[in-house]
C-alpha positions in Angstrom: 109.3 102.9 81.4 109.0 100.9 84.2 106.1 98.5 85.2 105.2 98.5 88.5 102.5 95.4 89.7 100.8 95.9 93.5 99.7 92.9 95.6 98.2 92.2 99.4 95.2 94.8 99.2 92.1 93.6 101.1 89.6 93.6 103.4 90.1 94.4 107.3 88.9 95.2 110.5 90.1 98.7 112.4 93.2 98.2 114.0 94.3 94.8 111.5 97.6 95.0 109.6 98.7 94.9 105.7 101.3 94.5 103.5 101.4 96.0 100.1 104.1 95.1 97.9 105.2 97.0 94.6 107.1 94.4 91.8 109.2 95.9 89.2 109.6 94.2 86.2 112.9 93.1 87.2 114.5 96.3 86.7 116.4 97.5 89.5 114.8 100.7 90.8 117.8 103.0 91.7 117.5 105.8 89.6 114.4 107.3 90.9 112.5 107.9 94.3 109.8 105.2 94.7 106.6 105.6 96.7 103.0 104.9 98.2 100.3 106.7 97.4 96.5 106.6 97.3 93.3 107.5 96.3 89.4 107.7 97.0 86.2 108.6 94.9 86.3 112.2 93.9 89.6 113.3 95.3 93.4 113.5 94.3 95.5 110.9 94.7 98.0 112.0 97.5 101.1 110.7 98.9 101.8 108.1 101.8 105.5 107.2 101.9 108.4 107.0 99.9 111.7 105.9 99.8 114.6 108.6 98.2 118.6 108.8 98.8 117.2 111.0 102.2 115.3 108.0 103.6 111.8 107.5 104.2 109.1 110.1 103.9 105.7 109.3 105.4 102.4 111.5 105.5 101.1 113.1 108.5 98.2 111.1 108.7 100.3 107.5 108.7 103.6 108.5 110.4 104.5 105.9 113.2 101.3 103.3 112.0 103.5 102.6 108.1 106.5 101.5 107.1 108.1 102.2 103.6 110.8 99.7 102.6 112.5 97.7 99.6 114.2 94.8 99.2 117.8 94.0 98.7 117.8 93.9 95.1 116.0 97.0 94.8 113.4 95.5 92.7 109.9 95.8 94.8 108.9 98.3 97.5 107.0 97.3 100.5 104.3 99.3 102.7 103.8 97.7 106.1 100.1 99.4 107.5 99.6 98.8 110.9 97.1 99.9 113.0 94.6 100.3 109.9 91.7 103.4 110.5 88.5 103.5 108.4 90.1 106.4 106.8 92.7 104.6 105.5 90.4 102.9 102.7 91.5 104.0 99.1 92.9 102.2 96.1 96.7 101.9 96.5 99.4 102.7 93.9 102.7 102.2 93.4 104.5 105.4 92.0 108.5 105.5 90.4 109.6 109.1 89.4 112.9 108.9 88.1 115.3 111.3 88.8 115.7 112.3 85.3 113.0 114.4 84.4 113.3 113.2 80.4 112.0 109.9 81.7 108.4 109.1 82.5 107.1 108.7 85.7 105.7 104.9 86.1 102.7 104.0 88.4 101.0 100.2 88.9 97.3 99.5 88.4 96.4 99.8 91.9 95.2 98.0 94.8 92.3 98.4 96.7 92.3 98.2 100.9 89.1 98.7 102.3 89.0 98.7 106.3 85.7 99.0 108.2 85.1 100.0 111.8 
């Protein structure tokens, strides 16, 4: 299984930026689709982006404000958040689902952004 670690959650205004980043533990992360996705108190956690062999996939609610990448050695996954709403407050996770369905599905620990008006 893979083991995902998030970073750059915080604290911000309406309208600052953030980047999230997703490390793998080394392993190269080809064999999968990876992703964004998030969750508040007493909901279900529900995708933002991801980043398949179709290209990047984004949520209604975050299309044209985030940005989904990796890097070359396709070991970490980025989220650029621009343009940050109140709304957007939720823990953060980083999610791998391999494309073979034997194979578990990893997520990180999480990352909390919290943006106030």
């Amino acid at each position: 299984q893979v083991q995902l670690v998030e970073s750059g959650g915080g604290s911000v205004q309406a309208g600052a930026s953030l980047r999230l980043s997703c490390a793998s533990t080394g392993r190269i992360l080809t064999d999968g689709t990876t992703g964004w996705y998030r969750q508040t108190p007493g909901k279900p956690r529900e995708p933002v982006a991801s980043l398949s062999t179709g290209g990047p996939i984004y949520a209604a609610s975050v299309k044209g404000r985030f940005t989904v990448s990796e890097n070359n050695a396709r070991t970490a996954v980025y989220l650029e958040m621009n343009d940050l709403k109140p709304e957007d407050t939720a823990v953060y996770y980083c999610n791998f689902n391999p494309f073979d369905s034997q194979k578990s599905v990893s997520w990180g620990p999480g990352t909390q952004v919290t943006v106030s008006p």
